[in-house]
C-alpha positions in Angstrom: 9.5 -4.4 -36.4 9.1 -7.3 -34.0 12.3 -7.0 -33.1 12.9 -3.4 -32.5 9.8 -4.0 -30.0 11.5 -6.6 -28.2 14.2 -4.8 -27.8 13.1 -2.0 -26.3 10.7 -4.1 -24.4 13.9 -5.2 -23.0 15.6 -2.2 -22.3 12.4 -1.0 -20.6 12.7 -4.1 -18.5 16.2 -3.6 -17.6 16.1 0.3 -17.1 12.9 -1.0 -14.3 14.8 -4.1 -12.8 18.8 -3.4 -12.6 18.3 -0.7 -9.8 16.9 -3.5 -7.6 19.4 -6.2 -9.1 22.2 -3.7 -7.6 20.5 -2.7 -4.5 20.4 -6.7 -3.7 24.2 -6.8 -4.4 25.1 -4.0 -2.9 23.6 -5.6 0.2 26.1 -7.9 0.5 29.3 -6.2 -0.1 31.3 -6.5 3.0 33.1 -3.5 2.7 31.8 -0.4 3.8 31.1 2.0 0.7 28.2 1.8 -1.3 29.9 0.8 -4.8 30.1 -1.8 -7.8 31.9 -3.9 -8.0 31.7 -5.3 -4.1 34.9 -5.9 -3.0 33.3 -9.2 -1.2 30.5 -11.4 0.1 29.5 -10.7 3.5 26.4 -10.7 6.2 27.7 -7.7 8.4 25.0 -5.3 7.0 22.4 -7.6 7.8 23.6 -8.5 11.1 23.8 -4.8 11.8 20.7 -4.6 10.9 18.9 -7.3 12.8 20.8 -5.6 16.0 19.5 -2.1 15.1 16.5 -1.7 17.4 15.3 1.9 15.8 15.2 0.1 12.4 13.4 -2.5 14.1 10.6 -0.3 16.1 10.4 2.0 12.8 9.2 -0.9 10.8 7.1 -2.3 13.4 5.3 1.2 13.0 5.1 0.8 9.4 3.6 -2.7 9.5 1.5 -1.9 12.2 -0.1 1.3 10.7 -0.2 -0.3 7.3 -2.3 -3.0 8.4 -4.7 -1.1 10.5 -4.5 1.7 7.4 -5.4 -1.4 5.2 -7.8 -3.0 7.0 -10.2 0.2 7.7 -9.6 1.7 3.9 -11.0 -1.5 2.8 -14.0 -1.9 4.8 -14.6 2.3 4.1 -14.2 1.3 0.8 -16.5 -1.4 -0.1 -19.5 0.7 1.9 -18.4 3.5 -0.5 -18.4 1.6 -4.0 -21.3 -0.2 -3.1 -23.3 2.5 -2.6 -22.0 4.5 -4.9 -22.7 1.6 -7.9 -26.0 0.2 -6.6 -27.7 3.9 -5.4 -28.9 6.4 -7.9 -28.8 10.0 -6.1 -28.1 12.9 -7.3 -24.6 14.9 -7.0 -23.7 11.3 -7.5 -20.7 12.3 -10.0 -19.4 15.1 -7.8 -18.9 12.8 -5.0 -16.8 10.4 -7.4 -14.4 13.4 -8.0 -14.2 14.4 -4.2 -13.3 10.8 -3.4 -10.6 11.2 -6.1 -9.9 14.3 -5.0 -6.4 13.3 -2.7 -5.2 11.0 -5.7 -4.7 14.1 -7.9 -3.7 16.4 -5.1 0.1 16.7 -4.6 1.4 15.2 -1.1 3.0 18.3 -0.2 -0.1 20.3 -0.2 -1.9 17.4 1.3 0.4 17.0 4.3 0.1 20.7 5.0 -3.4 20.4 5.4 -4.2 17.8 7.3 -1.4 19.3 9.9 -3.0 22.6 10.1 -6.5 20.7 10.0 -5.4 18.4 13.1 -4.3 21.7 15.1 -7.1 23.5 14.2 -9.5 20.7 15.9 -6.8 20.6 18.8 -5.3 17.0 17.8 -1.4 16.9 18.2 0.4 14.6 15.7 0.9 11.1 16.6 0.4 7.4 15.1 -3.5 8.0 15.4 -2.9 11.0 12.8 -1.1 9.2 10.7 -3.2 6.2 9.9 -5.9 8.7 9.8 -4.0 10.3 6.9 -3.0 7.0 5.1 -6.7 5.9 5.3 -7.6 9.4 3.4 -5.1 8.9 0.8 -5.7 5.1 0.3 -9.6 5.5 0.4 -9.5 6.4 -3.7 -7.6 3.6 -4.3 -9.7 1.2 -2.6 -13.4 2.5 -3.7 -12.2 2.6 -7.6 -10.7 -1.3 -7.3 -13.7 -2.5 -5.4 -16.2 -0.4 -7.8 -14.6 -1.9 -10.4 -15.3 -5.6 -9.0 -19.0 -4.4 -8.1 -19.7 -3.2 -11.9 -18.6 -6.4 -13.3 -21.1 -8.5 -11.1 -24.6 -9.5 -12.4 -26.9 -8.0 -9.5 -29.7 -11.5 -10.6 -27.4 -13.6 -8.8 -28.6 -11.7 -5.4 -31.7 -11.8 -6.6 -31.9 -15.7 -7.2 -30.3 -15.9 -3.9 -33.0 -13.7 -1.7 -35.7 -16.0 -3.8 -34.3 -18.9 -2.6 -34.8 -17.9 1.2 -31.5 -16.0 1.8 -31.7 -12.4 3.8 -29.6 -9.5 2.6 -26.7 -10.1 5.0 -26.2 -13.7 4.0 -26.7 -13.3 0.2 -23.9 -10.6 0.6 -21.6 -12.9 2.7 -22.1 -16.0 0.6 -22.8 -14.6 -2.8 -21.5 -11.0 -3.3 -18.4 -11.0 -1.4 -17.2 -13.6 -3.1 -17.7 -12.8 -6.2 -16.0 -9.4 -5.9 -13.2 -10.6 -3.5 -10.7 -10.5 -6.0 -11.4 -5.9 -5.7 -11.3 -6.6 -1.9 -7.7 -8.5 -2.0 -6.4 -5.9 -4.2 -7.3 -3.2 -2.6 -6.4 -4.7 0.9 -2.8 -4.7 -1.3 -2.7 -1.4 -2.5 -3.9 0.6 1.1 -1.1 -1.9 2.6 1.7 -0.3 0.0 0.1 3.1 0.1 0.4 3.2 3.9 4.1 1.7 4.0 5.6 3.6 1.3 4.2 6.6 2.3 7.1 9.3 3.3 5.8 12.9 2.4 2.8 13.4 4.5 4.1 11.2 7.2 6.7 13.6 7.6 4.2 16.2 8.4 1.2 14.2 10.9 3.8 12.3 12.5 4.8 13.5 16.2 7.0 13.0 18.4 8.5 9.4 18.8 6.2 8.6 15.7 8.4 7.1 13.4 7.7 5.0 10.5 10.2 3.3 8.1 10.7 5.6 5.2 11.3 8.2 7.9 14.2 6.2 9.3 15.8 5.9 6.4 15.4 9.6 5.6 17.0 10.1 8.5 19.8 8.2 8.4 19.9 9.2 4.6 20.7 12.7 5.5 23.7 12.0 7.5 25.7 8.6 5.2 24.9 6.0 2.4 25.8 2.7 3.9 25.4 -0.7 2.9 22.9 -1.0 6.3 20.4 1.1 4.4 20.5 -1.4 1.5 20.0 -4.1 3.5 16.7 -2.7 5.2 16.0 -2.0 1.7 16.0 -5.7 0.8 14.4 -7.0 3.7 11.7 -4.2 3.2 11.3 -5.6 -0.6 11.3 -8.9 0.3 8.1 -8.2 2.4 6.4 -6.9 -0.3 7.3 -10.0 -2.5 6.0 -12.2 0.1 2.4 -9.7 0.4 2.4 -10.6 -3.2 2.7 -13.9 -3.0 0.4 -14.0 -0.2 -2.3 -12.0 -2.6 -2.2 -14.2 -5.8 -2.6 -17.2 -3.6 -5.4 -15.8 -1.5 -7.0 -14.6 -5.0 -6.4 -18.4 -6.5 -8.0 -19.9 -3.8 -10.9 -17.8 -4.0 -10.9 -18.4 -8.3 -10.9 -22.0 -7.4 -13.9 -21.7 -5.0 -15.7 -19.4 -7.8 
């Protein structure tokens, strides 16, 4: 039986990991279809890539609405789950499933709205639309990692702290923070992925000259396959390896210090 586990186990693990594996290859071939088995090693893609300055601005509008989109959702987010797990009130529940509300919601719809929403109140689409809109759908995310943090922490430790002399803003800076920083990382992480992946309601807030990564490549999707994409493909993963690098060592450092 342990077997038969394993093995699909493995299978599982190859069905998840061999799309990447080829994309990585693929990468590299230095001819100029999309196919296995490359017919050789080469750079080009990259180079054309590097010397591609839409791919270039489209990502720098992806990284930069990503980390805005990441850095507000985060600080929304621990107000939210803070008051929402220390605060007693009632319709406390409905506003739980509200918050949840554009998790379960399908993008489509969502994207819809929040055009019709920004013309009804006279906004036109641009970048500030559509880190308004990543903020909205990475908001859940955030407020359910962070709550989940806060529930885990023994509230007496604030208590000892304010007995010892320490006011509310310094016992949360030096004692609850802290504690909970491994919800804040992660959900710092997931409003960054949220926000960069993000194609489908992009595609509607955006405006003119607005255009983020995954609408690039949707873009040149629609006209060739080329071993170009792939490459942008790669580089794009290998940021996200590095963000997830970046976030177990930021989380270590802050076990270490717990």
């Amino acid at each position: 039986m342990r077997t038969v586990l394993h093995g699909v186990s493995g299978l599982a693990y190859v069905f998840l990991f061999l799309p990447i594996v080829s994309l990585i290859i693929v990468s590299f071939n230095s001819a100029s279809l999309t196919s296995l088995p490359i017919d050789g090693w080469s750079l080009r893609w990259y180079e054309a890539f590097f010397d591609n300055r839409a791919a270039w601005a489209a990502l720098g509008t992806s990284l930069g609405v990503a980390v805005a989109c990441a850095v507000v959702t985060t600080i929304l987010g621990l107000m939210a789950a803070y008051g929402l797990v220390r605060i007693r009130f009632r319709g406390k529940r409905l506003l739980q499933a509200l918050i949840v509300l554009p998790i379960i919601v399908p993008h489509l719809v969502f994207g819809i709205d929040l055009l019709l929403f920004f013309k009804a109140i006279g906004i036109s689409p641009n970048a500030f639309t559509v880190c308004i809109a990543h903020i909205v759908l990475a908001f859940p995310f955030a407020v359910l990692l962070i709550s989940t943090s806060l529930s885990g922490f023994n509230p007496t430790l604030e208590d000892a702290a304010q007995d010892l002399g320490a006011n509310e803003r310094r016992t949360f800076l030096r004692v609850t923070l802290p504690l909970i920083a491994p919800g804040v990382v992660s959900a710092i992480l997931v409003s960054f992925t949220v926000s960069f992946d993000e194609f489908v309601v992009s595609f509607f807030v955006s405006g003119k000259g607005v255009v983020t990564l995954p609408l690039f490549l949707y873009s040149e999707l629609r006209f060739s396959v080329t071993p170009e994409i792939n490459a942008i493909s790669t580089f794009v993963l290998l940021i996200s390896v590095l963000v997830i690098g970046l976030t177990q060592w930021l989380q270590g450092r802050v076990g270490r210090r717990r």
